[in-house]
FIVOFI-557783 format. One record per residue (C-alpha): x, y, z. Coordinates in nm, 3 decimals, decimal comma, padded with zeros to 5 digits. Example, Ala and Ser with C-alpha at 12.3 -4.5 7.8 and 13.67 -1.06 7.14 Angstrom:
<atom xx="01,230" yy="-00,450" zz="00,780"/>
<atom xx="01,367" yy="-00,106" zz="00,714"/>
***
This chain:
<atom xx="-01,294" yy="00,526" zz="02,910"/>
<atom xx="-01,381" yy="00,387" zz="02,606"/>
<atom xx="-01,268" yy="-00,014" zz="02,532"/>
<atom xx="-00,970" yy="-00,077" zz="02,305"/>
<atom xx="-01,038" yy="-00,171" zz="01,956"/>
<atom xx="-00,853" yy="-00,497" zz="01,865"/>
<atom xx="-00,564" yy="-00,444" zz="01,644"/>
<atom xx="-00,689" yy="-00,741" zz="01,402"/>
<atom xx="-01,057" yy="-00,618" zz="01,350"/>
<atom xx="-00,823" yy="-00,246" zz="01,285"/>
<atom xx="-00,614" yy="-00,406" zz="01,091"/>
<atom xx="-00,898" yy="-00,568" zz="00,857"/>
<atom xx="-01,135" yy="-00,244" zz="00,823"/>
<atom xx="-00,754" yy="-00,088" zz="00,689"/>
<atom xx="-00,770" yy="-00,351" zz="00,456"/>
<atom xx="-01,141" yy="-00,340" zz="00,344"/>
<atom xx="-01,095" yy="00,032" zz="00,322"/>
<atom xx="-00,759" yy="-00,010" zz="00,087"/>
<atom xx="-01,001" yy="-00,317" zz="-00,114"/>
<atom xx="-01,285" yy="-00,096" zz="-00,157"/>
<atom xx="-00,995" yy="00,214" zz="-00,272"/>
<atom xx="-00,873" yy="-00,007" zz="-00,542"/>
<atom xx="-01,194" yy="-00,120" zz="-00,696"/>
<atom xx="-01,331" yy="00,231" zz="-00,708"/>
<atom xx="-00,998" yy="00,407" zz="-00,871"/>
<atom xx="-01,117" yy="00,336" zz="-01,236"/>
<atom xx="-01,457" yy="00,480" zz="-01,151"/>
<atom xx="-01,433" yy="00,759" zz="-00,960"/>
<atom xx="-01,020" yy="00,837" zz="-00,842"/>
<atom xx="-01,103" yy="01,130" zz="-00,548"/>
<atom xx="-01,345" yy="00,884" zz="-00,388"/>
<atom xx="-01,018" yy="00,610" zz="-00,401"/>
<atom xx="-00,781" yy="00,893" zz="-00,269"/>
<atom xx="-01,038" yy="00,968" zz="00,054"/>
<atom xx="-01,035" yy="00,600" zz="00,142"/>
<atom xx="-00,690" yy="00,546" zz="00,131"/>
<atom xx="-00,622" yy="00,896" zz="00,390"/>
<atom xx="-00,910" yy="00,717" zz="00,577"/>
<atom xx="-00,742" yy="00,380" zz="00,625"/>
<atom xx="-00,367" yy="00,532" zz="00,671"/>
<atom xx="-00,571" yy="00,779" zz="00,929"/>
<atom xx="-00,731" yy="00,486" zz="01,114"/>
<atom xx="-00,392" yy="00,283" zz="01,079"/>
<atom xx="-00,156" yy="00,552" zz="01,233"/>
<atom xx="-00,449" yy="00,615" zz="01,484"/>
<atom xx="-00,437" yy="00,219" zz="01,619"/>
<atom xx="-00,046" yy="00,199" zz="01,553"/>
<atom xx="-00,117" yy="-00,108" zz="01,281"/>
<atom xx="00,106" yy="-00,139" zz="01,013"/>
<atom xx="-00,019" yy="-00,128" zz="00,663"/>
<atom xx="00,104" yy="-00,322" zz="00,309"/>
<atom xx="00,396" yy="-00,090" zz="00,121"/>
<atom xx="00,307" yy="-00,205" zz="-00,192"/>
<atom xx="-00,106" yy="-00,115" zz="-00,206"/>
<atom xx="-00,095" yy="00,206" zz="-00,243"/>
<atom xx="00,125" yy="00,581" zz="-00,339"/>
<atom xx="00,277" yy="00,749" zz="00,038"/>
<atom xx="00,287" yy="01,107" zz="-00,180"/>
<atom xx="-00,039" yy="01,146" zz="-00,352"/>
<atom xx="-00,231" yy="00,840" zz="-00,179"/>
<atom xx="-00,366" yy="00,630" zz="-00,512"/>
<atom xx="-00,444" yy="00,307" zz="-00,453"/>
<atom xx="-00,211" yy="00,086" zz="-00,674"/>
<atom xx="-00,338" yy="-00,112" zz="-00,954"/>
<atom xx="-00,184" yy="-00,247" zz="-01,290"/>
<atom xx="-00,231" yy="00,115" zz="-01,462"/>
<atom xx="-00,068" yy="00,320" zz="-01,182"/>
<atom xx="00,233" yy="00,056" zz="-01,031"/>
<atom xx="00,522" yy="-00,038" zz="-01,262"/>
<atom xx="00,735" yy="-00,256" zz="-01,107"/>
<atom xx="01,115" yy="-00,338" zz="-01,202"/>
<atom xx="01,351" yy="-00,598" zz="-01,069"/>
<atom xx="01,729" yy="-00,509" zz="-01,004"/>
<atom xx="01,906" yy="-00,802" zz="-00,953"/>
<atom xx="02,275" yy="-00,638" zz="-00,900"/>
<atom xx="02,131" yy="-00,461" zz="-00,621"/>
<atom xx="01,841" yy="-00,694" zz="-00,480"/>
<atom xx="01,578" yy="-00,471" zz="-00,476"/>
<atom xx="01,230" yy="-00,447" zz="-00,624"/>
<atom xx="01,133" yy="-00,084" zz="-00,761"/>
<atom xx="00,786" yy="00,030" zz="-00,718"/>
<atom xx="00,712" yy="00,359" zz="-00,913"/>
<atom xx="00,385" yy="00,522" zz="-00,896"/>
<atom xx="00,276" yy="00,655" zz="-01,268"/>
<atom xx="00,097" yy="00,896" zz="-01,125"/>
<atom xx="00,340" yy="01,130" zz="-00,923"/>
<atom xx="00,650" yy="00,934" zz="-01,019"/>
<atom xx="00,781" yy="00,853" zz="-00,680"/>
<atom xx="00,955" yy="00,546" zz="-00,623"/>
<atom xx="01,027" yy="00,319" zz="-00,369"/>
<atom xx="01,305" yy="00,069" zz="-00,348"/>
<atom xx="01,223" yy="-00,271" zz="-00,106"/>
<atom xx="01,542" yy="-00,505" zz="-00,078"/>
<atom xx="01,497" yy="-00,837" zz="-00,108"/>
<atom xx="01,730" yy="-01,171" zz="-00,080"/>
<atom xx="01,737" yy="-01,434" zz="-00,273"/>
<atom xx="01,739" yy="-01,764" zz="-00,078"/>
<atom xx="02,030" yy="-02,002" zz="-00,162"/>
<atom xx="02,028" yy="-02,308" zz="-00,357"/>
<atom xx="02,171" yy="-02,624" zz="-00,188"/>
<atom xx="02,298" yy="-02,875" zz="-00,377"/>
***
């Protein structure tokens, strides 16, 4: 039987992999696609939990500042990531702590 992989050394080649995603999108964007399947493979594989906002769940691109646009909606509390790419969205809810006076 083979020995269990820690979930923190997991965990960190997920990250490297989604690092190494990002800095190759401008250069070459299929190469940046394969590493993100690869670290959302190895991720669902070890049951490790992986950043919402680095990256597309439809067509897998890494996010950077020329495929994320990110709004604000304070009425509803919730920060709208869209993907320029494919278009989907994603809504995360967030609360504002209270001031005390």
């Amino acid at each position: 039987m083979k020995p269990k992989t820690p979930k923190t050394k997991v965990t960190q080649d997920a990250q490297d992999l989604l690092e190494h995603a990002k800095h190759a999108w401008p250069h070459d964007p299929e190469k940046a696609v394969r590493l993100v399947k690869k670290a959302r493979r190895l991720a669902m594989k070890h049951r490790v939990h992986l950043d919402a906002k680095s990256f597309c769940r439809k067509c897998h691109v890494p996010f950077a500042s020329d495929t994320l646009l990110v709004r604000q909606n304070r009425r509803t509390q919730t920060v709208l990531y869209a993907c320029r790419k494919c278009n989907t969205t994603r809504r995360i809810p967030y609360k504002r702590k209270p001031i005390h006076a």
